[in-house]
Structure formats: structure tokens, C-alpha cells
C-alpha positions in Angstrom: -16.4 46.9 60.3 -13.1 47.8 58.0 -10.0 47.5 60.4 -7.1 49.7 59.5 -3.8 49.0 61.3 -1.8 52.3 61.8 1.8 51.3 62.4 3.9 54.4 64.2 7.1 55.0 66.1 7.7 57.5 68.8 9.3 60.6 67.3 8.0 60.0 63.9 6.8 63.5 62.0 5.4 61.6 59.3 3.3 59.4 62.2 2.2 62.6 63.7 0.5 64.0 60.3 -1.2 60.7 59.3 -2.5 60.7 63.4 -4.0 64.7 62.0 -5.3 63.5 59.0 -7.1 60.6 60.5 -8.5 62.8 63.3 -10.4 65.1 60.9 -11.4 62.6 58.2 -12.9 59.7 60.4 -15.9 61.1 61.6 -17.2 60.5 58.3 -16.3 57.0 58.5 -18.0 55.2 60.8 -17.9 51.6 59.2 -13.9 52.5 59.8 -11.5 51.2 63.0 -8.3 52.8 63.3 -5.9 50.7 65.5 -2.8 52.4 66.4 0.1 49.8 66.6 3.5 50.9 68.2 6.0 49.8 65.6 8.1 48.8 68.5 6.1 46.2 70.1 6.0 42.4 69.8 2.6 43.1 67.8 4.3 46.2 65.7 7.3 43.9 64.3 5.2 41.5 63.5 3.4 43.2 61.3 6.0 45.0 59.8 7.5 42.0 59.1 4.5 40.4 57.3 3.7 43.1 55.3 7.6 44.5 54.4 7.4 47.7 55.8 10.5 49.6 55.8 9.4 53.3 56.3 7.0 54.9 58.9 4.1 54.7 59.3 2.5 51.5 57.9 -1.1 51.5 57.0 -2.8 48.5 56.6 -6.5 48.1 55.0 -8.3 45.3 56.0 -5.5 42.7 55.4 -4.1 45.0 52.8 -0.6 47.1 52.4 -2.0 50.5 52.0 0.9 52.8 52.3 4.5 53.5 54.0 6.5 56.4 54.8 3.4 59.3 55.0 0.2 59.2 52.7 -1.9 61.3 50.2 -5.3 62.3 51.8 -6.9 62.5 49.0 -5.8 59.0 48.3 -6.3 57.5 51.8 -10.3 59.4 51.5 -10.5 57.5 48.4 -10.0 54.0 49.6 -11.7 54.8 52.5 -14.7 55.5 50.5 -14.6 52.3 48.4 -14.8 50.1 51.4 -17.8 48.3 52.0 -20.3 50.0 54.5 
């Protein structure tokens, strides 16, 4: 299973249409967990700190800095596709 850690903050707009955008695309990813990680939390600075995020959200890839500050679809449908099954 391919984790993806989705790093948000309350009141983000950017959050809010990644949070769309994963909605409709993951039904065709099952080999695909999204985990949803308030960006306040113990948990949430952690990883922001490991992995230098300075803009909302943070996606994270299986271990991986994905993106910061919003995302393409097209993009994010593209790595989703190239991960293993």
C-alpha cells in the first residue's frame, strides 16, 4: 500500500481544493492511503520539519516530498499512476 501524507491547516483554500481533488481521483487508486495530518499537531510539525515545508499543504509520497503550497492534478494523477500496485 502507497501512503501519502496530506499536511493541511484549518482555514487553508489551497487545503480545501487538494481535499476535492483527492476525493474524485482516489477511487481509482486503490493501492493509495491518504492520511490527512493537521499541520498543527505534534505529528504535523514534525513532518514539516523533516521535510522543509514552508507553504500549505504538504504532500508527501511514500517517504517522498511531493509538493507544497497547492498541486497540479494532472501531475499528482501522474505520480499516482507510477506507483507500484
Amino acid at each position: 500500500m502507497n501512503e501519502v501524507k496530506f499536511l493541511t491547516m484549518v482555514g487553508c483554500h489551497n487545503c480545501e481544493a487538494v481535499k476535492k481533488i483527492f476525493d474524485e481521483i482516489l477511487p481509482d487508486f486503490s493501492n493509495v492511503k491518504v492520511e490527512e495530518v493537521d499541520m498543527a499537531t505534534p505529528e504535523g510539525q514534525k513532518l514539516v520539519q523533516e521535510y522543509s515545508i514552508m507553504a500549505s499543504p504538504g504532500i508527501v509520497i511514500n517517504g517522498e516530498l511531493f509538493s507544497t503550497g497547492g498541486v497540479d492534478r494532472d501531475k499528482l494523477i501522474e505520480k499516482l499512476k507510477s506507483l507500484p500496485a
